[in-house]
C-alpha atoms as a printed R data frame, in Angstrom:
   type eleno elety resid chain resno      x      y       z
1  ATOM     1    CA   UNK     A     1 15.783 30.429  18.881
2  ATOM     2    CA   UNK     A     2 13.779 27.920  17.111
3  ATOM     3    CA   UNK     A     3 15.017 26.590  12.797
4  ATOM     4    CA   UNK     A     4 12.522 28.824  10.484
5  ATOM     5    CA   UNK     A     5 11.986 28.729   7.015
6  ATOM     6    CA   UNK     A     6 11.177 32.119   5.880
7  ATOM     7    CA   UNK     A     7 12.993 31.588   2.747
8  ATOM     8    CA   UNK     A     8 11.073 29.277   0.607
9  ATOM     9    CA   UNK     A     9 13.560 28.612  -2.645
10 ATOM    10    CA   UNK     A    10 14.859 25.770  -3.255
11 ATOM    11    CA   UNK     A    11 16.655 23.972  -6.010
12 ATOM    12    CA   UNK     A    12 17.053 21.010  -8.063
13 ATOM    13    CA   UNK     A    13 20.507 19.724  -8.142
14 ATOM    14    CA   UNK     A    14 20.340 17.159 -11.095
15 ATOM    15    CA   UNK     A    15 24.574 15.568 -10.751
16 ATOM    16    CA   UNK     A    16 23.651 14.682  -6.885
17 ATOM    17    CA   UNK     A    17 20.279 13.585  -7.353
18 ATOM    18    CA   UNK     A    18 18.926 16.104  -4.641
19 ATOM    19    CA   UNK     A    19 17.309 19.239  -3.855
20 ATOM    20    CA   UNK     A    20 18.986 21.913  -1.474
21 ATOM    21    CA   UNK     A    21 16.815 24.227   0.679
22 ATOM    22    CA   UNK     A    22 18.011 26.247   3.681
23 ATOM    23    CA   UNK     A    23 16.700 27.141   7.650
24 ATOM    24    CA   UNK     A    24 17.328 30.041   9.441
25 ATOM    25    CA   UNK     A    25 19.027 29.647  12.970
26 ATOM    26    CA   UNK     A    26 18.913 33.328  13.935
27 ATOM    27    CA   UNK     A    27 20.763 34.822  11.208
28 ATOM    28    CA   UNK     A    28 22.694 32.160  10.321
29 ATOM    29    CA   UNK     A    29 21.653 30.010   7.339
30 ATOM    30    CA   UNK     A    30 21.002 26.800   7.770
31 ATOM    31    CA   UNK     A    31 21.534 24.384   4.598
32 ATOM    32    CA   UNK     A    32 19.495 21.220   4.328
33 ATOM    33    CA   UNK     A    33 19.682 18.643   0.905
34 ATOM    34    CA   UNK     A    34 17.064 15.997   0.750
35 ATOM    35    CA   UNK     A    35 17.645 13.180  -1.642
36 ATOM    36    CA   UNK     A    36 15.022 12.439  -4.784
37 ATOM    37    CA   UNK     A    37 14.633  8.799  -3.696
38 ATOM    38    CA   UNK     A    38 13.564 10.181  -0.295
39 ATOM    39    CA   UNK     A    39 11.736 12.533  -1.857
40 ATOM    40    CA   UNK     A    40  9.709 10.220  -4.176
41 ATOM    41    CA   UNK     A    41  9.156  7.192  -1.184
42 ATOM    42    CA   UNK     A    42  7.817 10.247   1.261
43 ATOM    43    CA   UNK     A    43  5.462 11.775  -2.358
44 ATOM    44    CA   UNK     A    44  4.703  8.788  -4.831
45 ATOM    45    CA   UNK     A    45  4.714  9.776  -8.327
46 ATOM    46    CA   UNK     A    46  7.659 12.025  -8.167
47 ATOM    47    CA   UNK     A    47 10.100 10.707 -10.779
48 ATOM    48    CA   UNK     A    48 12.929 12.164 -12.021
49 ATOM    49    CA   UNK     A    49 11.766 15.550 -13.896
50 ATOM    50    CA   UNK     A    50 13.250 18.541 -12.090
51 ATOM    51    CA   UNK     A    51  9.425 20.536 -12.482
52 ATOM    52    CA   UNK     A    52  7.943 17.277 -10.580
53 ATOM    53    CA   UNK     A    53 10.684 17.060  -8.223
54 ATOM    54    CA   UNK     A    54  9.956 20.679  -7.085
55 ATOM    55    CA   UNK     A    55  6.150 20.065  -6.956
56 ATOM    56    CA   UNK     A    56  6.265 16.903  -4.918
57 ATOM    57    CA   UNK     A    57  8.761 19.073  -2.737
58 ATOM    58    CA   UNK     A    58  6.581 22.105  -2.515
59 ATOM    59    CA   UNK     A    59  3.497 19.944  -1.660
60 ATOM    60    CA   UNK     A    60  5.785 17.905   1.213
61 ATOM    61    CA   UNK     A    61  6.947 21.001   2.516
62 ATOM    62    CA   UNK     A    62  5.640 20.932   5.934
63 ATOM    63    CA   UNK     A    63  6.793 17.232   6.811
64 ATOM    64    CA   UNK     A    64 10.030 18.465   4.873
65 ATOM    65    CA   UNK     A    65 10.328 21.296   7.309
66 ATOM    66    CA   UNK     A    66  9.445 19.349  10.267
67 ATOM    67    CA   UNK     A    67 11.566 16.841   9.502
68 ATOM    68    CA   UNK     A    68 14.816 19.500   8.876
69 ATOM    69    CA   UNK     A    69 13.507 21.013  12.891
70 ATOM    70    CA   UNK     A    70 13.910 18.053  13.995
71 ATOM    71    CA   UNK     A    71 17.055 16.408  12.411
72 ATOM    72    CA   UNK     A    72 18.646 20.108  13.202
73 ATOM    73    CA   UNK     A    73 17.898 19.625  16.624
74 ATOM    74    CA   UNK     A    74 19.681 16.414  17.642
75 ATOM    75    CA   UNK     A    75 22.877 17.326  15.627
76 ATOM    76    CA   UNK     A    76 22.757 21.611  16.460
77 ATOM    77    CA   UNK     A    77 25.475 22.178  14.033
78 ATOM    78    CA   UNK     A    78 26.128 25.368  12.253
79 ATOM    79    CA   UNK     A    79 29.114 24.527  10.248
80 ATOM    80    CA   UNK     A    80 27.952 22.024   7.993
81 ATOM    81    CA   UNK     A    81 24.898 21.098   6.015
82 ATOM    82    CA   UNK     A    82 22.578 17.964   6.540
83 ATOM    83    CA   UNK     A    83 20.959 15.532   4.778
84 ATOM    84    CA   UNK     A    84 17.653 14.330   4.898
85 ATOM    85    CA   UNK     A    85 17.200 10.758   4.018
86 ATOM    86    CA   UNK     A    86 14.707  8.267   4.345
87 ATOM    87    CA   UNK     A    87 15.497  6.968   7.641
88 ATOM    88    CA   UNK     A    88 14.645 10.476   9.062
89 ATOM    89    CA   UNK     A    89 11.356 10.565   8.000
């Protein structure tokens, strides 16, 4: 079965400058970070406020998702969480 995304939260975590958001493998939850220096080379104009952060997220969110699909499928691991950075987009 193909990653989906039928869960569309997603969270700011300000300590490790990221925000998480999770896939769905089946029915097994999938947990993806991506960085806020990714975040802001992939969206210019996203700085540092936690309200732009999200927007810039929500309006990347089908590269985002892409991206996760693809990064998910050359590693296929359902123990542990990845991290989208730079390099993968």
């Amino acid at each position: 079965m193909a990653l989906s995304f039928p869960n569309l939260s997603r969270s700011y975590e300000p300590k490790q400058h990221r925000i998480r958001f999770w896939g769905y493998d089946s029915a097994i939850e999938i947990t993806f970070f991506i960085e806020t220096a990714t975040l802001a080379k992939i969206h210019p104009g996203a700085d540092a406020d936690e309200a732009t952060l999200l927007e810039a997220f929500d309006s990347a969110i089908d590269r985002i998702h892409w991206v996760a699909c693809r990064v998910y499928g050359r590693r296929r691991d359902l123990s542990c969480v990845h991290l989208l950075d730079t390099k993968d987009f």
